[in-house]
C-alpha positions in Angstrom: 249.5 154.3 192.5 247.4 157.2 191.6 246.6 158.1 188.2 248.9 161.3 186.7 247.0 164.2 185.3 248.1 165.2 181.6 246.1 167.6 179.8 247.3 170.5 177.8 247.1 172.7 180.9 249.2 170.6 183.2 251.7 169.7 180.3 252.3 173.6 179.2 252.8 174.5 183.1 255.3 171.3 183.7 257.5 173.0 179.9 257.5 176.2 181.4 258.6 175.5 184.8 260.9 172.9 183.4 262.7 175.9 181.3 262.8 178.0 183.7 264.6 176.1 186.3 267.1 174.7 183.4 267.7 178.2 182.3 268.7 178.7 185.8 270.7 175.9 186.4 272.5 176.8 183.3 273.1 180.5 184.5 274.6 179.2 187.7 276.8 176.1 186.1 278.0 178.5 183.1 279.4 181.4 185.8 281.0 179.1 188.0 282.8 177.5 184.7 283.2 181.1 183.5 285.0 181.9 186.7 287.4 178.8 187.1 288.4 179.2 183.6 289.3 182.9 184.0 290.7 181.9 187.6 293.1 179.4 186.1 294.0 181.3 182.7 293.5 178.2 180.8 293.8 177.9 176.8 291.1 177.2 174.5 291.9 173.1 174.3 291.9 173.7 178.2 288.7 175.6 178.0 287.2 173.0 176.2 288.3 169.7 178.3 286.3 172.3 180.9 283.7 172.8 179.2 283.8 168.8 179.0 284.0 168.0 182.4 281.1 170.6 183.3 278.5 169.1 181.0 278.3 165.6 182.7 276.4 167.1 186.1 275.3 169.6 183.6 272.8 167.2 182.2 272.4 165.1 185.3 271.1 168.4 186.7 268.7 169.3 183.8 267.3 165.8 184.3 267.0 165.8 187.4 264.9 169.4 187.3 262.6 167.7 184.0 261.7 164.5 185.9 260.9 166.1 189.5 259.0 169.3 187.1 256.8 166.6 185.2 255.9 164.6 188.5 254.7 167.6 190.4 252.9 169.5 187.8 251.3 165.9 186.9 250.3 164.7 190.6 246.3 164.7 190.5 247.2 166.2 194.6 248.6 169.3 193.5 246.0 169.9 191.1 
């Protein structure tokens, strides 16, 4: 198993992409909820249980984009 880089440089890179792809993920997740909700005319309880629904492959997504972020930026190959 090789050894993962993490300096200051390599951390600060791995952040930034990391926000940057869950600020996209958001975008895309928050329109297509946006636009089902609008679609359907639902109240606000309905909105909500939504809202609910969304956020479970919400957060698997944003973890998923952390953990793959931190293991490339930290590869000692792609440095």
């Amino acid at each position: 198993m090789q050894q993962r880089i993490k300096t200051f440089k390599t951390l600060s890179r791995a952040a930034s992409a990391a926000m940057f792809l869950s600020v996209q993920a958001l975008i895309c997740i928050g329109t297509v909820y946006w636009a089902v909700a609008e679609t359907l005319g639902l109240s606000a309880m309905a909105a909500l249980v939504l809202g609910g629904i969304f956020a479970v492959p919400t957060v698997f997504v944003l973890i998923t984009a952390i953990r793959m972020v931190v293991d490339a930026e930290s590869d000692s190959a792609n440095q």
